[in-house]
PDB file of N, CA, C and O in Angstrom, chain B, residues numbered from 101:
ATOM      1  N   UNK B 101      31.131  70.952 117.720  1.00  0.00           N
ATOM      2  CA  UNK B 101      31.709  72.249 117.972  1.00  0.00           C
ATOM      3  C   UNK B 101      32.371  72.752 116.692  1.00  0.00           C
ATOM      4  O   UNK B 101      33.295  72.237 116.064  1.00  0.00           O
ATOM      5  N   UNK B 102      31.869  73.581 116.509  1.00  0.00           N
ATOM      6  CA  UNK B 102      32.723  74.855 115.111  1.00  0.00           C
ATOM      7  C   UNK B 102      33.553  75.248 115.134  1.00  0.00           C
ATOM      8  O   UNK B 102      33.604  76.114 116.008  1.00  0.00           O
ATOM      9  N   UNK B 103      35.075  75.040 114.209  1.00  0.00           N
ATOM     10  CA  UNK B 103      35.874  75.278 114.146  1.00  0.00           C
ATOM     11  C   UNK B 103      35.966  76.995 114.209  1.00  0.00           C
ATOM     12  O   UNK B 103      35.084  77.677 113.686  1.00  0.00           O
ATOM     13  N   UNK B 104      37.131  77.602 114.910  1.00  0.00           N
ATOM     14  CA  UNK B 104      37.079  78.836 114.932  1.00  0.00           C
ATOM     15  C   UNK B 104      38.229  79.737 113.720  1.00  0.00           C
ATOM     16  O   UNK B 104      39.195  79.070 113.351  1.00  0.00           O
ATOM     17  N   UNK B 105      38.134  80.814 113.295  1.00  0.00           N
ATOM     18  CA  UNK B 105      38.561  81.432 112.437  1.00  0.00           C
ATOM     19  C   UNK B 105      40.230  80.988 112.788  1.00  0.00           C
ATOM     20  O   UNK B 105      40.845  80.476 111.853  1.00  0.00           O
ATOM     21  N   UNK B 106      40.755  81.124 113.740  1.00  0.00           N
ATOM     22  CA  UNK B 106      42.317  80.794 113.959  1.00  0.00           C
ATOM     23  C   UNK B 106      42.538  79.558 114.143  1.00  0.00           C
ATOM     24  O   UNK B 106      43.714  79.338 114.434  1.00  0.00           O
ATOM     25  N   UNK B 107      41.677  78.375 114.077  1.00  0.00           N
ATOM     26  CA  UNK B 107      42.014  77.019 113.619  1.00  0.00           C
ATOM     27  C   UNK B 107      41.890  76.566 112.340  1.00  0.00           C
ATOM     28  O   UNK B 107      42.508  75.650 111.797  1.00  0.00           O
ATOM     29  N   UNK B 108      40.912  77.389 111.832  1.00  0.00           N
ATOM     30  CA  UNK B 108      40.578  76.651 110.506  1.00  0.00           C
ATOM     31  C   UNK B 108      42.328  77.712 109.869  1.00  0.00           C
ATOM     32  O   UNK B 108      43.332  77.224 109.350  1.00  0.00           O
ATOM     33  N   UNK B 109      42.091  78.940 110.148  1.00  0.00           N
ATOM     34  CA  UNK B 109      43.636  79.307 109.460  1.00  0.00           C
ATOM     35  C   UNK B 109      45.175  78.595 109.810  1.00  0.00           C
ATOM     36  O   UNK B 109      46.105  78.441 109.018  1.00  0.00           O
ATOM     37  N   UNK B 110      45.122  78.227 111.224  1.00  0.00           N
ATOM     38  CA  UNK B 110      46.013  77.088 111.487  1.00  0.00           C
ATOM     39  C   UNK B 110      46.391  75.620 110.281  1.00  0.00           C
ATOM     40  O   UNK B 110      47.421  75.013 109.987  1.00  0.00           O
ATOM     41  N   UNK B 111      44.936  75.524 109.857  1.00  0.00           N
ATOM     42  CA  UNK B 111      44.750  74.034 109.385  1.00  0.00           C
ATOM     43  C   UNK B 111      45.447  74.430 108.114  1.00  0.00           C
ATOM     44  O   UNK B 111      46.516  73.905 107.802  1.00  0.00           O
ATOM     45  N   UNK B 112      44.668  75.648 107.130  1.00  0.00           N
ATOM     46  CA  UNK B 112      45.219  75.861 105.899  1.00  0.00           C
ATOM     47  C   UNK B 112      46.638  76.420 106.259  1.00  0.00           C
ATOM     48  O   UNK B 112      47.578  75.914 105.647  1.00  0.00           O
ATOM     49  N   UNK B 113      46.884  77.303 107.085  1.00  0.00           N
ATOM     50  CA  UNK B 113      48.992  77.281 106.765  1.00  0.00           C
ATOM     51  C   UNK B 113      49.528  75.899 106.937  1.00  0.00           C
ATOM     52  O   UNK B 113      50.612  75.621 106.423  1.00  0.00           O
ATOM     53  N   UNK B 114      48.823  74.963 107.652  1.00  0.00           N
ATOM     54  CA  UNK B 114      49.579  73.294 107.848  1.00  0.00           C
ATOM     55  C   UNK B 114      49.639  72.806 106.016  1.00  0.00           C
ATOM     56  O   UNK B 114      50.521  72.481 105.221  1.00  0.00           O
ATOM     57  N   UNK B 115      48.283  72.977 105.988  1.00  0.00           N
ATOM     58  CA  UNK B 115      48.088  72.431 104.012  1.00  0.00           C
ATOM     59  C   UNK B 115      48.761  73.276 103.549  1.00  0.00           C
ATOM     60  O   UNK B 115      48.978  72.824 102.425  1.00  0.00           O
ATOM     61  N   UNK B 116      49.502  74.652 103.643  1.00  0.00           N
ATOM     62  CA  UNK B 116      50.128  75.308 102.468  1.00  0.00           C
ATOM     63  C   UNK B 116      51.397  74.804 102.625  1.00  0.00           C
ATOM     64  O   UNK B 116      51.884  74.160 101.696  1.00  0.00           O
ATOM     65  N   UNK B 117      52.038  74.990 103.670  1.00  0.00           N
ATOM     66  CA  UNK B 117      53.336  74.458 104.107  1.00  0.00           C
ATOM     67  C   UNK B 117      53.728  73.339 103.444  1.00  0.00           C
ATOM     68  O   UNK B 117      54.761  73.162 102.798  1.00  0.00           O
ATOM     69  N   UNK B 118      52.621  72.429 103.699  1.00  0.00           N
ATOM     70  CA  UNK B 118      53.411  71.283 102.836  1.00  0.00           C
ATOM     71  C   UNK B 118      53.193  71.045 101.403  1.00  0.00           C
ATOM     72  O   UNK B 118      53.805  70.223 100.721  1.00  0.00           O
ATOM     73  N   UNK B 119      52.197  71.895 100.980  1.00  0.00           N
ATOM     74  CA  UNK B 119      52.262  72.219  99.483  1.00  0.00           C
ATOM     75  C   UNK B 119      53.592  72.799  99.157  1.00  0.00           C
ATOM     76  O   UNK B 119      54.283  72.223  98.317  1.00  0.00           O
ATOM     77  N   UNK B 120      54.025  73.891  99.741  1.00  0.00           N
ATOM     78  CA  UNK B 120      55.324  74.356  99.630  1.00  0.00           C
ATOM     79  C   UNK B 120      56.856  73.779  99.558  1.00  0.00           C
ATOM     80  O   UNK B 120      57.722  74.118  98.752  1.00  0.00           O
ATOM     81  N   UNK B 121      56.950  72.895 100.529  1.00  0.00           N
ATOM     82  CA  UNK B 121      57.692  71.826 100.781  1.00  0.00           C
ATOM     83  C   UNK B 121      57.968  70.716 100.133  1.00  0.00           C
ATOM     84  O   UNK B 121      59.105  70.244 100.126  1.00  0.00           O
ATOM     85  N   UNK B 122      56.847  70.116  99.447  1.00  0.00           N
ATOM     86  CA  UNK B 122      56.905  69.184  98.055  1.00  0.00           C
ATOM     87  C   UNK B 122      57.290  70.052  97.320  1.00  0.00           C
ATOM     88  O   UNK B 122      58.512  69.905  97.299  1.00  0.00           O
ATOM     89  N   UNK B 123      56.923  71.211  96.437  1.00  0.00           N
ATOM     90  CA  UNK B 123      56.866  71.630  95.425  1.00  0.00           C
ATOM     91  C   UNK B 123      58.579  72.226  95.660  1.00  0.00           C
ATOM     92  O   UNK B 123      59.071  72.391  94.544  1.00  0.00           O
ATOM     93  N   UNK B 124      59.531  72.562  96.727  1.00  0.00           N
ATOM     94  CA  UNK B 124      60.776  72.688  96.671  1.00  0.00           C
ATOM     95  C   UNK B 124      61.362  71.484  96.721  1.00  0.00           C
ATOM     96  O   UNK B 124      62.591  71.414  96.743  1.00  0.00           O
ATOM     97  N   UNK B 125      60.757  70.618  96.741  1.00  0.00           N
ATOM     98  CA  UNK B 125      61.316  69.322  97.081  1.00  0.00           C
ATOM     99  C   UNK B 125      61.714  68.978  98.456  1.00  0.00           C
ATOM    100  O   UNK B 125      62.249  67.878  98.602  1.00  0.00           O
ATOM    101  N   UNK B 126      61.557  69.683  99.432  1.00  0.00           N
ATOM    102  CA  UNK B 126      62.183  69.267 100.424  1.00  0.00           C
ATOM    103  C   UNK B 126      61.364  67.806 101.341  1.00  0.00           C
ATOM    104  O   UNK B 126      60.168  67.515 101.356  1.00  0.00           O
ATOM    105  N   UNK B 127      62.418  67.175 101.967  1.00  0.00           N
ATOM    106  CA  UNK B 127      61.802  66.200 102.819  1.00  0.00           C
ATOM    107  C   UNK B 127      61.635  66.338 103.983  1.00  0.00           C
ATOM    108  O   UNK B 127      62.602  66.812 104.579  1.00  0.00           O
ATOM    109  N   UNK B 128      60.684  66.085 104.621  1.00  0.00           N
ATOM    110  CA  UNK B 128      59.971  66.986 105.926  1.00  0.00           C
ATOM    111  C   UNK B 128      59.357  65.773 106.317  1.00  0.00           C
ATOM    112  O   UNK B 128      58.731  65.060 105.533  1.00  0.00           O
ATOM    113  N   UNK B 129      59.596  65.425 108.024  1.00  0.00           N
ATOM    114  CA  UNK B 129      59.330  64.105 108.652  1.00  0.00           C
ATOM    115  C   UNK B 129      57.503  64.923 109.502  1.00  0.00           C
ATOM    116  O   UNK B 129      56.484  64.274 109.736  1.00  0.00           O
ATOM    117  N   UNK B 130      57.641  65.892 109.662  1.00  0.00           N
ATOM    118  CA  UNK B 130      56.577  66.601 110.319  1.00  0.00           C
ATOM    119  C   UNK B 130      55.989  68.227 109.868  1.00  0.00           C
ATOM    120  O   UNK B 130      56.932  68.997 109.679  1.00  0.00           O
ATOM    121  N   UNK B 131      54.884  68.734 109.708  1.00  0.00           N
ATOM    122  CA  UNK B 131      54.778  69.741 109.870  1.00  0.00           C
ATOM    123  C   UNK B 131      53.239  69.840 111.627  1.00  0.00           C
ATOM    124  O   UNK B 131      52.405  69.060 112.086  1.00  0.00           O
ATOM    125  N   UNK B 132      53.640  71.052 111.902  1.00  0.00           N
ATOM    126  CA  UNK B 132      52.544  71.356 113.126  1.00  0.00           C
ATOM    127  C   UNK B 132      52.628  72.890 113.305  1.00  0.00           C
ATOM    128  O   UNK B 132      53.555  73.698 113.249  1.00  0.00           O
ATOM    129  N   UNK B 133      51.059  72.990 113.587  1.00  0.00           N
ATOM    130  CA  UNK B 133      50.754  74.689 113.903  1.00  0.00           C
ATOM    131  C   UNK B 133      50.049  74.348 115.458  1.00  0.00           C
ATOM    132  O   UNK B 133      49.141  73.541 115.659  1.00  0.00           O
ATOM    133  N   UNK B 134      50.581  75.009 116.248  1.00  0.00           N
ATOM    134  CA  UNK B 134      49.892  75.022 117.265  1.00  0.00           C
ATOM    135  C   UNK B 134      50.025  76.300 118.245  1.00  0.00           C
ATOM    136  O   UNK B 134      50.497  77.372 117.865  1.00  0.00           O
ATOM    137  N   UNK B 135      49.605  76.084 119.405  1.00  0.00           N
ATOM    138  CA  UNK B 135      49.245  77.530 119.740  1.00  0.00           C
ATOM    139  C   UNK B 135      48.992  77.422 121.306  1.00  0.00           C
ATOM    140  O   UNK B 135      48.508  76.372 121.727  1.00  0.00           O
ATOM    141  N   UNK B 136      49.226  78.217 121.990  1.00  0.00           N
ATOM    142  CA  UNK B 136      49.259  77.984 123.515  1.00  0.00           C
ATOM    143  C   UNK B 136      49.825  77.047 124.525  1.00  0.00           C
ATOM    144  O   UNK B 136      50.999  76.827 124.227  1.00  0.00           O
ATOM    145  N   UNK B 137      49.524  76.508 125.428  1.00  0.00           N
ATOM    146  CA  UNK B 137      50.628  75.649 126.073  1.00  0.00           C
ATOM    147  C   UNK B 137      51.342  76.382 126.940  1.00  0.00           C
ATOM    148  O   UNK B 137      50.809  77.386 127.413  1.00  0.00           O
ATOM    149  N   UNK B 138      52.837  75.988 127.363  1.00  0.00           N
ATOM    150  CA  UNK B 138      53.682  76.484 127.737  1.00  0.00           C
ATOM    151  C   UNK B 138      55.093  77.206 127.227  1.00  0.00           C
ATOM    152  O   UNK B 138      55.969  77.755 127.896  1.00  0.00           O
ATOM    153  N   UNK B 139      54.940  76.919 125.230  1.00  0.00           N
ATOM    154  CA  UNK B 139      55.322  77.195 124.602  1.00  0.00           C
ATOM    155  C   UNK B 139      55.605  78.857 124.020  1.00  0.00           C
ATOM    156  O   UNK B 139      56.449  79.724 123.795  1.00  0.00           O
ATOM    157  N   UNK B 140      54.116  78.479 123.990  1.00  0.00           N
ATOM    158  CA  UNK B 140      53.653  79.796 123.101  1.00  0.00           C
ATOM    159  C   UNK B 140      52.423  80.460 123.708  1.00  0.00           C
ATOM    160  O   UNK B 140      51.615  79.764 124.324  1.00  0.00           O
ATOM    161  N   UNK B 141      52.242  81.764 123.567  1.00  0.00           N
ATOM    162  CA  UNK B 141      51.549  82.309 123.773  1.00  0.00           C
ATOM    163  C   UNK B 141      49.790  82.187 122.906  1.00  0.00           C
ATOM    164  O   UNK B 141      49.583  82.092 121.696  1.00  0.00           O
ATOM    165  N   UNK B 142      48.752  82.235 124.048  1.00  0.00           N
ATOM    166  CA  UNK B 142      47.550  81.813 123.401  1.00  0.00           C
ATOM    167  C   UNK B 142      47.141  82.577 121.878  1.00  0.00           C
ATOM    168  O   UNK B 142      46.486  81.886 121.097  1.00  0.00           O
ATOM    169  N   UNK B 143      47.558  84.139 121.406  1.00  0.00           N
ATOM    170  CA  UNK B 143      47.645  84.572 120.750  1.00  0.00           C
ATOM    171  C   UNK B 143      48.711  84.707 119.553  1.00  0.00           C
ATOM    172  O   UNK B 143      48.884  85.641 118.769  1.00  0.00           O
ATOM    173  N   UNK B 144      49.365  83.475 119.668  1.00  0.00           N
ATOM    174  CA  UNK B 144      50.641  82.877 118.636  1.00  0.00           C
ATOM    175  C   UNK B 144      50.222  81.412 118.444  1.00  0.00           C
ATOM    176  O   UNK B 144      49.858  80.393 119.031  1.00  0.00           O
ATOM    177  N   UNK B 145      50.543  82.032 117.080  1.00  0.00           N
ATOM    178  CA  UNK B 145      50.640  80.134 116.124  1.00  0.00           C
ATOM    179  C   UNK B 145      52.055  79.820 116.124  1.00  0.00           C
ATOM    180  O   UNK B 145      52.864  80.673 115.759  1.00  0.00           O
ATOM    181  N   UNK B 146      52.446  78.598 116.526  1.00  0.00           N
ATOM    182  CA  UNK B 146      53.695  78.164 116.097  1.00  0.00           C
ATOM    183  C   UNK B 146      53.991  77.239 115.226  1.00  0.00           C
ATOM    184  O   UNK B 146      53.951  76.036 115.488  1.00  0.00           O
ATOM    185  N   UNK B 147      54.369  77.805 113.927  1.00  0.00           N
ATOM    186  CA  UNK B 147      54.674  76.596 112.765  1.00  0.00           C
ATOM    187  C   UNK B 147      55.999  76.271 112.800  1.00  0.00           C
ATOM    188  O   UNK B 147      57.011  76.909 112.508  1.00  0.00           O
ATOM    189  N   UNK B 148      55.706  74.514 113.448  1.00  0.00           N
ATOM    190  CA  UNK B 148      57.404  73.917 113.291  1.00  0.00           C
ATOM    191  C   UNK B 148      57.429  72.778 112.081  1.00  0.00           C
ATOM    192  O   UNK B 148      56.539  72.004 111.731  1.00  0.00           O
ATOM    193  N   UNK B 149      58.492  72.924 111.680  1.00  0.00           N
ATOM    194  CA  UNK B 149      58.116  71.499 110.331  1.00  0.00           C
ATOM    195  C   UNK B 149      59.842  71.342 111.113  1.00  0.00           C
ATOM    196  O   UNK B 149      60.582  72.188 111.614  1.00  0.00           O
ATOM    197  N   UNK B 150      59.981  69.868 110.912  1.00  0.00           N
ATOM    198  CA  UNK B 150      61.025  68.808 110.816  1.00  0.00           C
ATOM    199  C   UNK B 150      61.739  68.510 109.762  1.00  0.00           C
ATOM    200  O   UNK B 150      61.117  68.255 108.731  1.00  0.00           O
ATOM    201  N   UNK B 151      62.936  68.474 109.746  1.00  0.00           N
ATOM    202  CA  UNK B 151      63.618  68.058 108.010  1.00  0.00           C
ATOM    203  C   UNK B 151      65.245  67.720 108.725  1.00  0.00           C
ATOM    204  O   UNK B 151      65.993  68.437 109.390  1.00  0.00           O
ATOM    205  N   UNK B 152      65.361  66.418 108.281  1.00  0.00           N
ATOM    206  CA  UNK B 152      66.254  65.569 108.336  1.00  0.00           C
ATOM    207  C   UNK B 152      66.651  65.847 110.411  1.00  0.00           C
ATOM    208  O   UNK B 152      67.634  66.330 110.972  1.00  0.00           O
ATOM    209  N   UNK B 153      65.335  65.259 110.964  1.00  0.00           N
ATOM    210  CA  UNK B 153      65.398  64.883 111.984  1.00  0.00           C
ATOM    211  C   UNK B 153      65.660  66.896 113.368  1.00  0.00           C
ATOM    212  O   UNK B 153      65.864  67.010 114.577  1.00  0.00           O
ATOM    213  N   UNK B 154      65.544  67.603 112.610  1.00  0.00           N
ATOM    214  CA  UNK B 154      65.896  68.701 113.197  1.00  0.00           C
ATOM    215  C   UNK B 154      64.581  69.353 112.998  1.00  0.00           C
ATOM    216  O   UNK B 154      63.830  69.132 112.048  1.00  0.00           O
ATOM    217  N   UNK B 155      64.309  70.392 114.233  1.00  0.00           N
ATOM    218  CA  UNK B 155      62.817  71.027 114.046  1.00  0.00           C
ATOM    219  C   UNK B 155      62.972  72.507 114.124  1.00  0.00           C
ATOM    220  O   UNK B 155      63.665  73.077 114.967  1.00  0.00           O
ATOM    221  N   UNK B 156      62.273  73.094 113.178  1.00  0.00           N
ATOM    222  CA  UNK B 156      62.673  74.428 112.905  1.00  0.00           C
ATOM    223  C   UNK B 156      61.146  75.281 112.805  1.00  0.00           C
ATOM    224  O   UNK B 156      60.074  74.850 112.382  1.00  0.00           O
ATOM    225  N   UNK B 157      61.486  76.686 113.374  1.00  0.00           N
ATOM    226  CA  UNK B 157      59.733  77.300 113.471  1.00  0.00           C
ATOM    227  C   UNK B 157      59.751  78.490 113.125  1.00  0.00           C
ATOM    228  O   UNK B 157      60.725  79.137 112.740  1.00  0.00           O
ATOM    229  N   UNK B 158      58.376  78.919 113.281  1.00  0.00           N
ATOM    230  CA  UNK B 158      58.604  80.305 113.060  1.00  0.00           C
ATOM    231  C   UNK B 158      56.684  80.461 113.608  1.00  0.00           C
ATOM    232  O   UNK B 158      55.725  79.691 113.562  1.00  0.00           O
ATOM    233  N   UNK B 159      56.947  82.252 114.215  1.00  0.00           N
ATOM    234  CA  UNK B 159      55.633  81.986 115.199  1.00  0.00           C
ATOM    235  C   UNK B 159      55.009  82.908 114.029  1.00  0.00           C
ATOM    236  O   UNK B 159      55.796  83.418 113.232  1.00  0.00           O
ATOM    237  N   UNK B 160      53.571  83.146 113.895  1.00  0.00           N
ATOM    238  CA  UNK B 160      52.650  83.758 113.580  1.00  0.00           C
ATOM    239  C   UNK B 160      51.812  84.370 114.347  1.00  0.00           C
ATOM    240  O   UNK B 160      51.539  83.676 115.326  1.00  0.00           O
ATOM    241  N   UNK B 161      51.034  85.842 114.322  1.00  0.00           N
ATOM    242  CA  UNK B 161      50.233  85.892 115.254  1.00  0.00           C
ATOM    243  C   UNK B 161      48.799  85.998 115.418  1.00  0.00           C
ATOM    244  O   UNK B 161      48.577  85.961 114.208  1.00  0.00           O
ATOM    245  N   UNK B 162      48.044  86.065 115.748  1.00  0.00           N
ATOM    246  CA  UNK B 162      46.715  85.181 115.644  1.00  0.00           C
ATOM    247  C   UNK B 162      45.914  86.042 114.921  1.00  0.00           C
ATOM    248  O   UNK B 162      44.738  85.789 114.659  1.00  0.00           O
ATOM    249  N   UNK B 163      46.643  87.310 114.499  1.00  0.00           N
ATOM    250  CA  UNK B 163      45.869  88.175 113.091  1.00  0.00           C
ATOM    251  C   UNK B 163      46.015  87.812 112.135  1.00  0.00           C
ATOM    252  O   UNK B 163      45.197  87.924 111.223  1.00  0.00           O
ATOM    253  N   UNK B 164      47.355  87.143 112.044  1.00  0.00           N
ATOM    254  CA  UNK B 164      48.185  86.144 110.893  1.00  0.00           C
ATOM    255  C   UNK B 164      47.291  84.866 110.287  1.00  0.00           C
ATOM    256  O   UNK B 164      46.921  84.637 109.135  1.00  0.00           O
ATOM    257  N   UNK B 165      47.110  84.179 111.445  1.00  0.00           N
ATOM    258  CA  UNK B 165      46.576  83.337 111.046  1.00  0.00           C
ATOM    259  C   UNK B 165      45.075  83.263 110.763  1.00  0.00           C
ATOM    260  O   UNK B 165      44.642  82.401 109.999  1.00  0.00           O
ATOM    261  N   UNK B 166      44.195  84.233 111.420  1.00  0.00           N
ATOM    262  CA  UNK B 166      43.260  84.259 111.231  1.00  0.00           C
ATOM    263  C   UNK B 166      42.511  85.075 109.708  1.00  0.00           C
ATOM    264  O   UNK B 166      41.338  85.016 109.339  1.00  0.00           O
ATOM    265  N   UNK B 167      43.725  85.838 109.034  1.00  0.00           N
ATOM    266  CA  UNK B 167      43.869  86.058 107.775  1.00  0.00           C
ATOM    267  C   UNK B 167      43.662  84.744 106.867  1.00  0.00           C
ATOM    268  O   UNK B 167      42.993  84.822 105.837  1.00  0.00           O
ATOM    269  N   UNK B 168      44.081  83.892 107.156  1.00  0.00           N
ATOM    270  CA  UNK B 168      44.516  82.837 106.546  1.00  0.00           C
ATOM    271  C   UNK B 168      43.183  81.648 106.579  1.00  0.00           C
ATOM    272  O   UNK B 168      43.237  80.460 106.262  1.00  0.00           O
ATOM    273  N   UNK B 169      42.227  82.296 106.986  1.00  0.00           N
ATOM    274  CA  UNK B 169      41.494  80.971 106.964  1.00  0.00           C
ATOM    275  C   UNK B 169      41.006  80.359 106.124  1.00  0.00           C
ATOM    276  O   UNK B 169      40.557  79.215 106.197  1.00  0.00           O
ATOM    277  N   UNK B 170      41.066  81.533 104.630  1.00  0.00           N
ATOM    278  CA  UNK B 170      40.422  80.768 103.436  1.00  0.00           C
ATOM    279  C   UNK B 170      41.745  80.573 102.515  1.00  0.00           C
ATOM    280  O   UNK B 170      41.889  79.535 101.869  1.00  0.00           O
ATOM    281  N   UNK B 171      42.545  81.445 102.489  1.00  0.00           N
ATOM    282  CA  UNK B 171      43.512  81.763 101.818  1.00  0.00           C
ATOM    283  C   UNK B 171      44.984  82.104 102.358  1.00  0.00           C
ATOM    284  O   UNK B 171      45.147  83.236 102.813  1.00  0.00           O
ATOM    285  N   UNK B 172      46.009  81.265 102.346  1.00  0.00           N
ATOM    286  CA  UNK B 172      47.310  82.192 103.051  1.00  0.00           C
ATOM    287  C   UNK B 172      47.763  83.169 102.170  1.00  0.00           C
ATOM    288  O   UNK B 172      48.016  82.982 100.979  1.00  0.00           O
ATOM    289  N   UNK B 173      47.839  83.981 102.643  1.00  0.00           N
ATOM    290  CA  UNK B 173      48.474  85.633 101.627  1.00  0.00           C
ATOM    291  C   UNK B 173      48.845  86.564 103.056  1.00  0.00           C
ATOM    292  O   UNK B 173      48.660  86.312 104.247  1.00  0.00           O
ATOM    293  N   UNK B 174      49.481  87.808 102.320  1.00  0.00           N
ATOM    294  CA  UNK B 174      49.931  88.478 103.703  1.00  0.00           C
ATOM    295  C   UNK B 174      51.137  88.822 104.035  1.00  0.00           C
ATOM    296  O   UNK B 174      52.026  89.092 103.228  1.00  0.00           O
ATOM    297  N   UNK B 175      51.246  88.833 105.310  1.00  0.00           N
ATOM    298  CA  UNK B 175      52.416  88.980 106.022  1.00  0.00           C
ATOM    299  C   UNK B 175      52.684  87.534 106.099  1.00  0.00           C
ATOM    300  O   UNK B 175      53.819  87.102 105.897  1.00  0.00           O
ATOM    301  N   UNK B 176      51.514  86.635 106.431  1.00  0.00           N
ATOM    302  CA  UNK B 176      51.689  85.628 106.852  1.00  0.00           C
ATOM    303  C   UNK B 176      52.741  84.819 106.074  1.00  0.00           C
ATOM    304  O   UNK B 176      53.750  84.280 106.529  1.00  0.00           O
ATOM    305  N   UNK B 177      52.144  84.856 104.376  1.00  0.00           N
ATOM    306  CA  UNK B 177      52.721  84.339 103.182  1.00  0.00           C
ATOM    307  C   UNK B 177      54.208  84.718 102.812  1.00  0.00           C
ATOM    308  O   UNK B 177      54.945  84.066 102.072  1.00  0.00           O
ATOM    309  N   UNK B 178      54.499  85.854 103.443  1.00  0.00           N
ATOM    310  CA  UNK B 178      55.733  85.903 103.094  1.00  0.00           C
ATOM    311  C   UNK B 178      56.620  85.782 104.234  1.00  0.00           C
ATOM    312  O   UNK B 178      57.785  86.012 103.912  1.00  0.00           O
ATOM    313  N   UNK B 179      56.455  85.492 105.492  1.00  0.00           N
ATOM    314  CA  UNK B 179      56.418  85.343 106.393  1.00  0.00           C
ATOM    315  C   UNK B 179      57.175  83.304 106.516  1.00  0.00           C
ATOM    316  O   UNK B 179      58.158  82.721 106.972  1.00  0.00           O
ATOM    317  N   UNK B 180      55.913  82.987 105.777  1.00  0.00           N
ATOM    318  CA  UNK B 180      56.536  81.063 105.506  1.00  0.00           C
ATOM    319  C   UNK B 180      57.567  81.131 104.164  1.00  0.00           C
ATOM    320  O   UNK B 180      58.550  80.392 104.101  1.00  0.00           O
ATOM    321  N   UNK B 181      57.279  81.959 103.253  1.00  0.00           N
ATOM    322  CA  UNK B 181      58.207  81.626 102.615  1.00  0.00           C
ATOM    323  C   UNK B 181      59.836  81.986 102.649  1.00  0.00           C
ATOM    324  O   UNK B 181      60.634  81.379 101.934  1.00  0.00           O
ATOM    325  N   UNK B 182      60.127  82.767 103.326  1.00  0.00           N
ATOM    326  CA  UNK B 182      61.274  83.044 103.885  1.00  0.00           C
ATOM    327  C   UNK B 182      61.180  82.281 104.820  1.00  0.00           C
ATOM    328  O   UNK B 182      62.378  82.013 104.913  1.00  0.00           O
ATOM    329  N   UNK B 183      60.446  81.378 106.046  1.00  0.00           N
ATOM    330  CA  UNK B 183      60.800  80.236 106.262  1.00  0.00           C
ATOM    331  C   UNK B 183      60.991  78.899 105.460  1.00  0.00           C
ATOM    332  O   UNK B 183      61.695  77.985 105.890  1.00  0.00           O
ATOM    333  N   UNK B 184      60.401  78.853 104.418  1.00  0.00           N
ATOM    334  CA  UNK B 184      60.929  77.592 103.928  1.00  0.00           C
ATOM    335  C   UNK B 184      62.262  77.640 103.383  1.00  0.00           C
ATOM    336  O   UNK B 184      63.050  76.697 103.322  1.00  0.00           O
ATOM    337  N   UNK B 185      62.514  79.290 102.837  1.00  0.00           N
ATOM    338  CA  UNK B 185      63.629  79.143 102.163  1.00  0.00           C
ATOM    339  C   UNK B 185      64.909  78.767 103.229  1.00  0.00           C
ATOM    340  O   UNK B 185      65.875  78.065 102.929  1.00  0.00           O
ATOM    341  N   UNK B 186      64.728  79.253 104.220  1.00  0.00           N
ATOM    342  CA  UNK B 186      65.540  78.636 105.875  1.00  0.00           C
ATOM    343  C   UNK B 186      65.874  77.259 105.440  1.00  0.00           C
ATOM    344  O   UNK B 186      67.021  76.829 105.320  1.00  0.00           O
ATOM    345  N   UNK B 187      64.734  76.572 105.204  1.00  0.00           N
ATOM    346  CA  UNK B 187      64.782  75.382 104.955  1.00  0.00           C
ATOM    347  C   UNK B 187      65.570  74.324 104.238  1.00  0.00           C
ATOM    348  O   UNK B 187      65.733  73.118 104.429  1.00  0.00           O
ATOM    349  N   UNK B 188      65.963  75.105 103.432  1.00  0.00           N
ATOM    350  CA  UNK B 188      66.584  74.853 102.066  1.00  0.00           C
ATOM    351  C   UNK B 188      68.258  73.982 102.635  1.00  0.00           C
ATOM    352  O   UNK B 188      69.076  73.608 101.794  1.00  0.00           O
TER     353      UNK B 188
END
């Protein structure tokens, strides 16, 4: 089965995130994008990353991410980076 445009963009904001996260240095026990459930809505990504045992998110929405499937840029992009800076 073929990955679809809002997973494969799921997968790359997971790989940018933690490109991001090393490169501030931060230490991060988890990152996860996921999406539907009882959480979130089927048309929302939810990126939570973990850092020093506490879990922190921020939702995306599935135009967001589906932007993102080759490249994160966007709303999306500035979108994580004012979450990482949260992070800080």
């Amino acid at each position: 089965m073929a990955l679809t445009a809002f997973d494969r963009g799921k997968l790359k904001i997971a790989a940018h995130v933690r490109e991001e996260l090393e490169r501030a240095g931060i230490g991060f026990e988890s990152i996860q994008c996921k999406s539907g459930g009882t959480e979130t809505h089927p048309d929302i990504a939810r990126l939570t990353v973990t850092v020093s045992g506490s879990a922190s998110y921020v939702d995306l929405s599935a135009y967001e991410v589906e932007e993102c499937e080759m490249l994160v840029f966007g709303e999306a992009w500035y979108k994580i980076g004012a979450f990482i800076e949260r992070l800080r």
